[in-house]
C-alpha atoms as an extended CHARMM CRD file, in Angstrom:
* protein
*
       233  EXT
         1         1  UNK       CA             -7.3530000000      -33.5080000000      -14.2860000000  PROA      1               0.0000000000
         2         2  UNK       CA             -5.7560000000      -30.6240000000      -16.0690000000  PROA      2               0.0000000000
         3         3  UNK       CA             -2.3250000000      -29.9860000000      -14.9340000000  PROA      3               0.0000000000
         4         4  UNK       CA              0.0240000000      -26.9190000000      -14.5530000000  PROA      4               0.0000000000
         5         5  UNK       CA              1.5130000000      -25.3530000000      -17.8090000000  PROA      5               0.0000000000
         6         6  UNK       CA              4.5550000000      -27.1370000000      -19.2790000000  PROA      6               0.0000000000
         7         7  UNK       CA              7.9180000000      -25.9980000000      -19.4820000000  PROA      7               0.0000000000
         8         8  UNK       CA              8.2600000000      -24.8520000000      -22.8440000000  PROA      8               0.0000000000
         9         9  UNK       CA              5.1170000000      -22.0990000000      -22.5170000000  PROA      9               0.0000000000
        10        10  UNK       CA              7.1990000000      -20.7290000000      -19.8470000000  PROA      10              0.0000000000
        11        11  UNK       CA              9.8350000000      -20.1810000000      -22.7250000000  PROA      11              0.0000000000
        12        12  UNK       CA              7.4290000000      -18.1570000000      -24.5930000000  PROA      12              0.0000000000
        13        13  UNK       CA              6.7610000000      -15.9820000000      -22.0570000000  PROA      13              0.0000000000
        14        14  UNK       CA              8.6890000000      -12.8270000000      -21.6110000000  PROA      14              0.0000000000
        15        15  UNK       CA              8.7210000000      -10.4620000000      -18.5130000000  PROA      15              0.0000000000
        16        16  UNK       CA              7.1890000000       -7.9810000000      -19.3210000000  PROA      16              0.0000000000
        17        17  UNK       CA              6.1450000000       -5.3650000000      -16.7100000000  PROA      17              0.0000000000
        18        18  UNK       CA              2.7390000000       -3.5470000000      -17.4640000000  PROA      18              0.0000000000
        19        19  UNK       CA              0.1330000000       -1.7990000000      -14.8860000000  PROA      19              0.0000000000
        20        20  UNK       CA             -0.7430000000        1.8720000000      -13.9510000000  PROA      20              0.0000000000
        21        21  UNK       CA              1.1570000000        5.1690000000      -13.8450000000  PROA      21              0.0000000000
        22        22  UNK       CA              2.9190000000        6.0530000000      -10.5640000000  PROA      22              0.0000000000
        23        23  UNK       CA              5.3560000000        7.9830000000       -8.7650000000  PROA      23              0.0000000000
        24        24  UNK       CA              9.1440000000        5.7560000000       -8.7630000000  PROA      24              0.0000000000
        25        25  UNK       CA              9.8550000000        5.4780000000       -5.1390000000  PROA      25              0.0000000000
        26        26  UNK       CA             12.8960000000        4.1910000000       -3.7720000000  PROA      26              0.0000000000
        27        27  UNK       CA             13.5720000000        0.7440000000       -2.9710000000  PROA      27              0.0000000000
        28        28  UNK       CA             16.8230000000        0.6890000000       -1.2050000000  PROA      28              0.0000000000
        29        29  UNK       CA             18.0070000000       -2.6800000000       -2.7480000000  PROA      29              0.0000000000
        30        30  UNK       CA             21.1280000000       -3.9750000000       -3.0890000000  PROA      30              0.0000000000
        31        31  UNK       CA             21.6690000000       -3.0320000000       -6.8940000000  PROA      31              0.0000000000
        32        32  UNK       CA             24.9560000000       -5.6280000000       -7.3210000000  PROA      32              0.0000000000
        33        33  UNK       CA             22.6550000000       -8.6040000000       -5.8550000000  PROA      33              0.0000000000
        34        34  UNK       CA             19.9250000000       -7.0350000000       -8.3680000000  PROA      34              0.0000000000
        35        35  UNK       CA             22.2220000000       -7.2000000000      -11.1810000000  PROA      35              0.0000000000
        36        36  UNK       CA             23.2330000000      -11.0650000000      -10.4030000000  PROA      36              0.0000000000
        37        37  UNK       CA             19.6800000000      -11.8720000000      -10.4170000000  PROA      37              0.0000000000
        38        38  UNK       CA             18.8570000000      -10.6200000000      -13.3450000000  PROA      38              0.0000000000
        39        39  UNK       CA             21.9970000000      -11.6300000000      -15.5460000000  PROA      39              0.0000000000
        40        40  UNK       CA             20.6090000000      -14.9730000000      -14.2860000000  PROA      40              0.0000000000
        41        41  UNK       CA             16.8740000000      -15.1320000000      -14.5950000000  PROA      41              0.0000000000
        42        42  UNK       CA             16.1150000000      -12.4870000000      -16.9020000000  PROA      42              0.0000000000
        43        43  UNK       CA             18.7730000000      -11.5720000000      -20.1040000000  PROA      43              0.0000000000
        44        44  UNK       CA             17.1230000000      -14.3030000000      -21.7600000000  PROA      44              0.0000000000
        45        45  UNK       CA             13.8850000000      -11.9320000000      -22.5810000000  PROA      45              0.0000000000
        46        46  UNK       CA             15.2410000000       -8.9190000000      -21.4280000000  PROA      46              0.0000000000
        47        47  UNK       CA             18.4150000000       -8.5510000000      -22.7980000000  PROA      47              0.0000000000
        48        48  UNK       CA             21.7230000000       -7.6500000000      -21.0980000000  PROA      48              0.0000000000
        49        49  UNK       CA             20.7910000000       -4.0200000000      -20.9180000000  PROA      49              0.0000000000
        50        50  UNK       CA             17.1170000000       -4.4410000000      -20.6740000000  PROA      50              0.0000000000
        51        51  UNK       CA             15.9840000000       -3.3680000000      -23.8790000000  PROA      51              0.0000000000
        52        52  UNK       CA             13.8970000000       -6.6920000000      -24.8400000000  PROA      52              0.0000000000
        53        53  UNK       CA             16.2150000000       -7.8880000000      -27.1700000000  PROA      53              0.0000000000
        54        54  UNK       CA             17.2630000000      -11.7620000000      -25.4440000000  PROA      54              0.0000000000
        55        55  UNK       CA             17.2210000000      -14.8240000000      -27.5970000000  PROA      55              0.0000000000
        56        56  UNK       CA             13.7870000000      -15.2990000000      -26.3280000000  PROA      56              0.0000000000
        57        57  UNK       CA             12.5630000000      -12.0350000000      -26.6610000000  PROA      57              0.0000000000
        58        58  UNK       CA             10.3010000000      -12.9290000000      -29.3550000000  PROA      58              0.0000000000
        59        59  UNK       CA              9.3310000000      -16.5810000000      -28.9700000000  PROA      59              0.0000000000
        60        60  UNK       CA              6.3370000000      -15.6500000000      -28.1040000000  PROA      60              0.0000000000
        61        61  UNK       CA              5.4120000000      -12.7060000000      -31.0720000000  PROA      61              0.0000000000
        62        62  UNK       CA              4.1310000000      -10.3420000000      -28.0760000000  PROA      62              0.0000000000
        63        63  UNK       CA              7.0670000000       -8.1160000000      -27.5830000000  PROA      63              0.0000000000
        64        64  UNK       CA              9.0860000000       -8.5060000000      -24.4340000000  PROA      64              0.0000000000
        65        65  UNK       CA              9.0310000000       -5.0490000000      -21.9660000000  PROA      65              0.0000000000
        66        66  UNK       CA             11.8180000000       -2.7730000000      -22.2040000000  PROA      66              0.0000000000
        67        67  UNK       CA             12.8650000000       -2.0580000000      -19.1770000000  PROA      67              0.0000000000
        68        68  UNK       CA             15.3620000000        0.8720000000      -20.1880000000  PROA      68              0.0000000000
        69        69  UNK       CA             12.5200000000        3.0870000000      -21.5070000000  PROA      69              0.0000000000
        70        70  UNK       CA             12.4450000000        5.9210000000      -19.1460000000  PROA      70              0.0000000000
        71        71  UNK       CA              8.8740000000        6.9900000000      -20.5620000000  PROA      71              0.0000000000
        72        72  UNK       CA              7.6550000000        3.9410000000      -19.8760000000  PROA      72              0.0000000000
        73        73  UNK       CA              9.2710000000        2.6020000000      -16.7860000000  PROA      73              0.0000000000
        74        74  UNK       CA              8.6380000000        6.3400000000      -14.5530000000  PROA      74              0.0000000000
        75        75  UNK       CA              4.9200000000        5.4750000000      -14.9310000000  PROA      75              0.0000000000
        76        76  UNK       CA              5.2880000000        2.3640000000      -12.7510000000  PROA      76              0.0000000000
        77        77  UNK       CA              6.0400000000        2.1780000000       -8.7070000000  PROA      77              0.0000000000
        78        78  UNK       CA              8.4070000000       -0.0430000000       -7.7370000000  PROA      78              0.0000000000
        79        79  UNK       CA              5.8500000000       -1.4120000000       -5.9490000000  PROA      79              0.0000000000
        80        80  UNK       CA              4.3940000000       -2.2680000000       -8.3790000000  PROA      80              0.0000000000
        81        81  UNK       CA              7.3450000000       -3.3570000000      -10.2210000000  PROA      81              0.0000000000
        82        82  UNK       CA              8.2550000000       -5.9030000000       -7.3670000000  PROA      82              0.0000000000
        83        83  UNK       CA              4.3430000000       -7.0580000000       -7.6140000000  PROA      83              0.0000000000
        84        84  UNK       CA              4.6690000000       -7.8940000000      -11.5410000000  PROA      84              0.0000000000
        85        85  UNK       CA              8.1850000000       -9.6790000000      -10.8700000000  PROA      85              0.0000000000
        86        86  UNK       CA              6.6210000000      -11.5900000000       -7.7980000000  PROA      86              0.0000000000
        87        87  UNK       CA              3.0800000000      -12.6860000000       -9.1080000000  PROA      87              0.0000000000
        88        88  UNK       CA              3.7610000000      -12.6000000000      -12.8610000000  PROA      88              0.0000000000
        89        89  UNK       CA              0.2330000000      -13.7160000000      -15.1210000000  PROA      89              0.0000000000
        90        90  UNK       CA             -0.7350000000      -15.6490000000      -12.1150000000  PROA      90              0.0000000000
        91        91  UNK       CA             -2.0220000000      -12.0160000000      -11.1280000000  PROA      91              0.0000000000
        92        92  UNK       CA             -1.7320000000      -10.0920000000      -13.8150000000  PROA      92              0.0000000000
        93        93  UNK       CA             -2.8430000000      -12.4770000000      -17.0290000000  PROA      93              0.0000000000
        94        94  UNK       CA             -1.7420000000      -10.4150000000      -19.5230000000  PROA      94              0.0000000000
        95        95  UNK       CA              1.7440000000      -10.2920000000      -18.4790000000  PROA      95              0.0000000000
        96        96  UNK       CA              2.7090000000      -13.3340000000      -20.0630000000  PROA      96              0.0000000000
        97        97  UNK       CA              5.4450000000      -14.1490000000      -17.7510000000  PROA      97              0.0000000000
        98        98  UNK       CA              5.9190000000      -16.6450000000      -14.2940000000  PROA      98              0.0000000000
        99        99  UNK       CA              5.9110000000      -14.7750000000      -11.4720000000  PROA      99              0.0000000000
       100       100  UNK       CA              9.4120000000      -15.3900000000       -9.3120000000  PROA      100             0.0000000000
       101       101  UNK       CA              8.2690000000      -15.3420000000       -5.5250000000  PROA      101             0.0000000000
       102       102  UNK       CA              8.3740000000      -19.5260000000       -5.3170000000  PROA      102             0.0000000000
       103       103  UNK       CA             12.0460000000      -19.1160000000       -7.0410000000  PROA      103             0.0000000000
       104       104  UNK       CA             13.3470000000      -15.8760000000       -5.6330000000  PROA      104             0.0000000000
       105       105  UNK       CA             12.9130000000      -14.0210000000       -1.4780000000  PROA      105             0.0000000000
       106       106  UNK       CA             11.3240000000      -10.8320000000       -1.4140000000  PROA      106             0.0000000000
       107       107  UNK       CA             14.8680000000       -9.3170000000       -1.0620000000  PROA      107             0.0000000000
       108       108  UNK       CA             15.8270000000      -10.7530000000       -3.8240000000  PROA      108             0.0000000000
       109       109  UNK       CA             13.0680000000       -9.3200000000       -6.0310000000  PROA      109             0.0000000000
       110       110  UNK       CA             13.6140000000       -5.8890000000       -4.2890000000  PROA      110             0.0000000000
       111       111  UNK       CA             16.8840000000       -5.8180000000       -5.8090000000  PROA      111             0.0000000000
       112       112  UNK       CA             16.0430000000       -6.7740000000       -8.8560000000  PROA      112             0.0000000000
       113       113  UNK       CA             13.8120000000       -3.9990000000       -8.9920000000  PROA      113             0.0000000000
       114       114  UNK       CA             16.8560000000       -1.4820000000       -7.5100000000  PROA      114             0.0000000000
       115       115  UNK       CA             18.8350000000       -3.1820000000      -10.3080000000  PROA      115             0.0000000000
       116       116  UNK       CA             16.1620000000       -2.5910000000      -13.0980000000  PROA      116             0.0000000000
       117       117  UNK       CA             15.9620000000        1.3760000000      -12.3190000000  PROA      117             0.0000000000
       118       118  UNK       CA             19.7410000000        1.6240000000      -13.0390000000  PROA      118             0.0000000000
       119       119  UNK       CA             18.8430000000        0.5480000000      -16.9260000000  PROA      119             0.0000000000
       120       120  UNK       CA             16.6100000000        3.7750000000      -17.2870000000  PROA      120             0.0000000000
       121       121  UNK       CA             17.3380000000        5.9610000000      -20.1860000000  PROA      121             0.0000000000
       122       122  UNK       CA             15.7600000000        8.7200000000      -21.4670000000  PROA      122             0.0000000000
       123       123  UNK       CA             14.5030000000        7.6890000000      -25.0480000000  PROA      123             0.0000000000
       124       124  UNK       CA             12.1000000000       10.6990000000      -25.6400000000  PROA      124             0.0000000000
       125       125  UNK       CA              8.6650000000       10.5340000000      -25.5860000000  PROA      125             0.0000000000
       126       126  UNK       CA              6.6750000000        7.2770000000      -24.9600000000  PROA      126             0.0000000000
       127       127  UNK       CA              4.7980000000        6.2730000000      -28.5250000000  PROA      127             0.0000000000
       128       128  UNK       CA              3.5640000000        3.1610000000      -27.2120000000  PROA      128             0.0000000000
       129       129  UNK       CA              0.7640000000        2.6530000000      -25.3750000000  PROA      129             0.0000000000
       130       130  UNK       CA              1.5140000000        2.9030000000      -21.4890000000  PROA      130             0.0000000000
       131       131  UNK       CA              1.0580000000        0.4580000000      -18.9590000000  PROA      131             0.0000000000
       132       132  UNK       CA             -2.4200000000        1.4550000000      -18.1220000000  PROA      132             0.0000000000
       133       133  UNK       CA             -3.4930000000        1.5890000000      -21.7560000000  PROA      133             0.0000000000
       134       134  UNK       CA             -2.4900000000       -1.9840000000      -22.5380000000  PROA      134             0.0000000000
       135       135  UNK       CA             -3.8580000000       -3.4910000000      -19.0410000000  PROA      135             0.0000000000
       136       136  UNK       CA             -7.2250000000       -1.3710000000      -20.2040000000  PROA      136             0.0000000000
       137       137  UNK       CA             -7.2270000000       -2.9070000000      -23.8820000000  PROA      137             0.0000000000
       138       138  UNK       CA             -6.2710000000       -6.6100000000      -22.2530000000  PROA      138             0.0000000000
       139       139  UNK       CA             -9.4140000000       -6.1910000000      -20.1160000000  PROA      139             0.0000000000
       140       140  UNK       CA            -12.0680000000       -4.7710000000      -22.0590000000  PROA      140             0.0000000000
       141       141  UNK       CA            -11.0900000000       -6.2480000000      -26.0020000000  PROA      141             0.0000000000
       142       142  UNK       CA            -11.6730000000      -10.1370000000      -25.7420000000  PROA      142             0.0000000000
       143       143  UNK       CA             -9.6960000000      -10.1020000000      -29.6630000000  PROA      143             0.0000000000
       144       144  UNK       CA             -6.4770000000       -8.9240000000      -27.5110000000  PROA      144             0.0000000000
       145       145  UNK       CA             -6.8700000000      -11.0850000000      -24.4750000000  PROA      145             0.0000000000
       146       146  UNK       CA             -7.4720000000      -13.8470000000      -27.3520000000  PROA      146             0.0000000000
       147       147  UNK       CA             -4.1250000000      -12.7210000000      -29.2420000000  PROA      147             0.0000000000
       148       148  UNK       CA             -2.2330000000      -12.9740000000      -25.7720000000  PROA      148             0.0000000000
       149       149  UNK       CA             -3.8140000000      -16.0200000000      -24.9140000000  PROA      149             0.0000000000
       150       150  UNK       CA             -2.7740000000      -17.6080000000      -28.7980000000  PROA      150             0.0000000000
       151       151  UNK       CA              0.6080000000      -16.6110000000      -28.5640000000  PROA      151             0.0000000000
       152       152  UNK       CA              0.9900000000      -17.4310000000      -25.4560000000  PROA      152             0.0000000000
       153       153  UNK       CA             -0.2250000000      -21.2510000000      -24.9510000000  PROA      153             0.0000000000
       154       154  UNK       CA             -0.6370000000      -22.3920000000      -28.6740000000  PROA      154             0.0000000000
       155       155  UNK       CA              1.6320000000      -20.5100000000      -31.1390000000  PROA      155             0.0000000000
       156       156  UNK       CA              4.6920000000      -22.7510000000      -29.8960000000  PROA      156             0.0000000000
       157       157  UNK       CA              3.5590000000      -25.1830000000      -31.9640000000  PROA      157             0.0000000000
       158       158  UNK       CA              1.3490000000      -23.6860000000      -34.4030000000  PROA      158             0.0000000000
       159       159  UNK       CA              2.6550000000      -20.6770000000      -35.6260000000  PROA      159             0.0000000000
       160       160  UNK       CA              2.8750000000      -17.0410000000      -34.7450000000  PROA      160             0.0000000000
       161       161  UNK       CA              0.3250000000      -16.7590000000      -38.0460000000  PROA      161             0.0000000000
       162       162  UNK       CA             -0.9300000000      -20.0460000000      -37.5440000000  PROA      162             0.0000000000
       163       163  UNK       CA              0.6480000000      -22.2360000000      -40.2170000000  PROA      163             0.0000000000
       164       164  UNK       CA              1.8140000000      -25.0540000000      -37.9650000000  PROA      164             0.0000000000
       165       165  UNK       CA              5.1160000000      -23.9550000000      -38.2230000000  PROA      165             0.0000000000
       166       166  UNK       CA              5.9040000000      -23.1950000000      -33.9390000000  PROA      166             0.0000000000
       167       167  UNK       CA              9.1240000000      -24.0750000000      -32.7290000000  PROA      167             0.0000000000
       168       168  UNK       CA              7.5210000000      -27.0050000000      -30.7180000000  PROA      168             0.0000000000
       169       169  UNK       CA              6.2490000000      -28.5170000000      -33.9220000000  PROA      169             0.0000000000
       170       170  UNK       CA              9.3140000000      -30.0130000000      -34.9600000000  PROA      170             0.0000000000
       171       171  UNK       CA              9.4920000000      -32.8930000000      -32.6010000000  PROA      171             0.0000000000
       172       172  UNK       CA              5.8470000000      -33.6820000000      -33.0790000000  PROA      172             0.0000000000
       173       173  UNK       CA              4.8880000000      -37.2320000000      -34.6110000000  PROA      173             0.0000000000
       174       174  UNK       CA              2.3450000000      -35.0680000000      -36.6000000000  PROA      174             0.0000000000
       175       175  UNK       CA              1.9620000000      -31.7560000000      -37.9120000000  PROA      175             0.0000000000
       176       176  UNK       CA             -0.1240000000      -29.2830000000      -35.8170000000  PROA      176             0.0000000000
       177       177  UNK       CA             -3.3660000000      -28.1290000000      -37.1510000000  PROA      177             0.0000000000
       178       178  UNK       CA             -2.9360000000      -25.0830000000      -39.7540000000  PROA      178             0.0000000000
       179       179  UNK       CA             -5.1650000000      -22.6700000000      -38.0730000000  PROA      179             0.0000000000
       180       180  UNK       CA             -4.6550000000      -20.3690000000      -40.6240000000  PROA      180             0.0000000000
       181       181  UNK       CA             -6.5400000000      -22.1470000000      -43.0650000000  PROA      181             0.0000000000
       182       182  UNK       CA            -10.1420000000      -20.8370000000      -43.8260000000  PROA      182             0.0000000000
       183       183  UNK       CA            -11.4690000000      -23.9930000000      -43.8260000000  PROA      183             0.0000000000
       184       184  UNK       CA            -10.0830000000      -25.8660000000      -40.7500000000  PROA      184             0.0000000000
       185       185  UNK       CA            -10.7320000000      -22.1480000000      -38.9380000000  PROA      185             0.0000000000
       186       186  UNK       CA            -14.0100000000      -22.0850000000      -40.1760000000  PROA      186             0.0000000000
       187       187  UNK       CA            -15.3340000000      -25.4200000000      -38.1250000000  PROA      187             0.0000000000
       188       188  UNK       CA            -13.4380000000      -24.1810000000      -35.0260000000  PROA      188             0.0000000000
       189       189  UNK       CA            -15.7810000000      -23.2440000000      -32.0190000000  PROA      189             0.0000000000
       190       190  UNK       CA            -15.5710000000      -23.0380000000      -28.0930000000  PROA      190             0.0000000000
       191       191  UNK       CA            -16.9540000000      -26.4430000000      -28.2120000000  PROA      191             0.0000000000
       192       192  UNK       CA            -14.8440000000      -28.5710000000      -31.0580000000  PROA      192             0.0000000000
       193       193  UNK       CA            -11.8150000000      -27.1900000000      -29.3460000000  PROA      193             0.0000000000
       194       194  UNK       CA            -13.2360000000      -28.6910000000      -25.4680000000  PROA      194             0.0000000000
       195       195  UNK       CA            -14.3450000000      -31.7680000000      -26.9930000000  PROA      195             0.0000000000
       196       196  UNK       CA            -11.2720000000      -32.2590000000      -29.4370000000  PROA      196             0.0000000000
       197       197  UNK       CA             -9.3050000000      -32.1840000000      -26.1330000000  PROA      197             0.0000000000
       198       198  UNK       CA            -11.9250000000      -34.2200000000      -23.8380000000  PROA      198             0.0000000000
       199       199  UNK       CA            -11.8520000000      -36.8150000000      -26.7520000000  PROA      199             0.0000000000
       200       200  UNK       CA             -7.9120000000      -36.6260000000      -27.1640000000  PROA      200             0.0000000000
       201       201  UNK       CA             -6.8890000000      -37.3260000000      -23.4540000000  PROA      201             0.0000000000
       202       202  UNK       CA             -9.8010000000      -40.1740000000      -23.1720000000  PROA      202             0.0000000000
       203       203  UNK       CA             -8.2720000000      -41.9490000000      -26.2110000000  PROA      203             0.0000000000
       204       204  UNK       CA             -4.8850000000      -41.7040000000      -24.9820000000  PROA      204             0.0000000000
       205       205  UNK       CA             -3.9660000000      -39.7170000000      -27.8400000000  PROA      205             0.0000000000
       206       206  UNK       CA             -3.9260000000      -36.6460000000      -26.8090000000  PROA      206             0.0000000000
       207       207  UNK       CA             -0.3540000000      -34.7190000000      -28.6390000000  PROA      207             0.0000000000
       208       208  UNK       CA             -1.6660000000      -31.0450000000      -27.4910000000  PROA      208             0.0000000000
       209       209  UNK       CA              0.1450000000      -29.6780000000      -24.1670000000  PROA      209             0.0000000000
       210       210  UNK       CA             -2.0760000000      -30.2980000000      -21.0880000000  PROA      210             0.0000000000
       211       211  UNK       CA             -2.7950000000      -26.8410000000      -19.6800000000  PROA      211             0.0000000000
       212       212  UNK       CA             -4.1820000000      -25.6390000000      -16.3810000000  PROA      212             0.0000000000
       213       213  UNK       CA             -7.3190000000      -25.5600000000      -15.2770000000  PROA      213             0.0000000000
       214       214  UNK       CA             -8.8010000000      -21.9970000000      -16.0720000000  PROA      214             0.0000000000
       215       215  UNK       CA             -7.7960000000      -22.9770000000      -20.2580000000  PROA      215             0.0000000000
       216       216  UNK       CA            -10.8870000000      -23.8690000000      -20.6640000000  PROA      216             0.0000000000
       217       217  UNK       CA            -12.2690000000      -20.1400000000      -19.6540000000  PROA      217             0.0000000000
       218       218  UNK       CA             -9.6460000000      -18.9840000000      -22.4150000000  PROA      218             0.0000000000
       219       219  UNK       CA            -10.5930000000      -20.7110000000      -25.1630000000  PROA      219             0.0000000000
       220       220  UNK       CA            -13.3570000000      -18.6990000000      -26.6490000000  PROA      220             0.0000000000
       221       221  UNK       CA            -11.3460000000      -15.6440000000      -27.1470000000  PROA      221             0.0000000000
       222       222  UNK       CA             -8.5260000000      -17.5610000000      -28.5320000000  PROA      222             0.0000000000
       223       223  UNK       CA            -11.1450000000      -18.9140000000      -31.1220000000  PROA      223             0.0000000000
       224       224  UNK       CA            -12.1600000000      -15.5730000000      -31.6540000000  PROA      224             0.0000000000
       225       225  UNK       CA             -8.4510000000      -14.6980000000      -32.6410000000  PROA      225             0.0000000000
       226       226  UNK       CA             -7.8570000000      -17.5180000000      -34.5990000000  PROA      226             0.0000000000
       227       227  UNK       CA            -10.4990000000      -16.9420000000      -36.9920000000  PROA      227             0.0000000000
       228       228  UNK       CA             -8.8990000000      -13.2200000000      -37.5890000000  PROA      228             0.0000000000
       229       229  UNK       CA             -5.8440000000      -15.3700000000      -38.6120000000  PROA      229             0.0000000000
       230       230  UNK       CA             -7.7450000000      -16.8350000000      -41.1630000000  PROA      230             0.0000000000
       231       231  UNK       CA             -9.7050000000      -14.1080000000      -42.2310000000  PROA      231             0.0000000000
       232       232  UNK       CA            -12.8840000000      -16.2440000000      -41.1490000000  PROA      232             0.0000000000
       233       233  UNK       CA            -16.0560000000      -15.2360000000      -39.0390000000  PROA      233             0.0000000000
């Protein structure tokens, strides 16, 4: 049976808080609570003042959300704001963050989300895509939903660019796969990569994480990206 994600993938995910354009309402949370929260769950991506700069910020090569972009931030509710925090990629894949609601009580989140809106400030004009543009481009262009998915469960260990050089693959007995390589991307398909893993765990030599069960639905778009890494059709 394929198990839950493991630990370190939820190191390579950062919070980052995407959906559709909406009105900021007000939440009414405790903003000192918020601010304990998030010193405590969510620098490490985030940063101190929200601007995506944390240590881990960039694990995972997808930038982390920054949450003190006015621009971007007055096009979400807090609604939806708490929703993103609570349910993370569980319900909204391309996230690439946990959701908190097993960790943290609705009133907790809340005030996060009070907190958050007290980072706001007015950079100008938004020149990134907004949060309904990306959510739009992660569900209609199977090449992004492939580069989320890479970075997201396999370039820990091989590679942002794919030359086996993740942060996991220094503690492995052997070097990942270098997916960057024409040739070893060229013989890569939906079905080499299931039975590579099928074959793996049956042998008992299975080195590659053991993911959850809807991987498998992932893996032909994160074929599909890999093979853009090597410049390979």
């Amino acid at each position: 049976m394929i198990r839950a994600t493991t630990a370190i993938a939820w190191m390579l995910t950062p919070l980052v808080i995407i959906m559709t354009p909406a009105a900021t309402e007000a939440t009414g949370g405790d903003v000192a609570a918020g601010k304990a929260v998030y010193e405590r769950l969510c620098t490490y991506c985030h940063g101190p003042k929200g601007e995506g700069d944390g240590p881990a910020g960039s694990l995972s090569g997808v930038p982390t959300g920054d949450l003190s972009n006015k621009a971007y931030m007055s096009q979400l509710s807090d609604q939806e704001i708490h929703d993103r925090i609570a349910w993370g990629e569980e319900r909204f894949p391309y996230l690439q963050m946990p959701g908190w609601r097993a960790n943290l009580s609705d009133e907790e989140i809340w005030n996060v989300v009070a907190y958050i809106r007290t980072l706001e400030v007015d950079k100008g004009p938004l020149t990134t895509p907004s949060p309904k543009e990306r959510e739009k481009r992660f569900r209609s262009d199977p090449l992004e939903r492939g580069r989320i998915y890479y970075l997201r469960y396999c370039s820990g260990c091989h590679g942002k660019t794919g030359n086996g050089d993740g942060e996991g693959a220094r503690n492995l007995p052997h070097p990942p796969a270098r997916l960057s390589d024409p040739k070893v991307a060229a013989r890569l398909s939906v079905e080499s990569v299931k039975h590579y893993l099928i074959e793996q765990e049956r042998r008992g030599e299975r080195e590659m994480p053991v993911f959850e069960d809807t991987f498998q639905d992932k893996i032909g778009d994160i074929v599909l990206y890999i093979k853009t890494l090597a410049n390979t059709k």
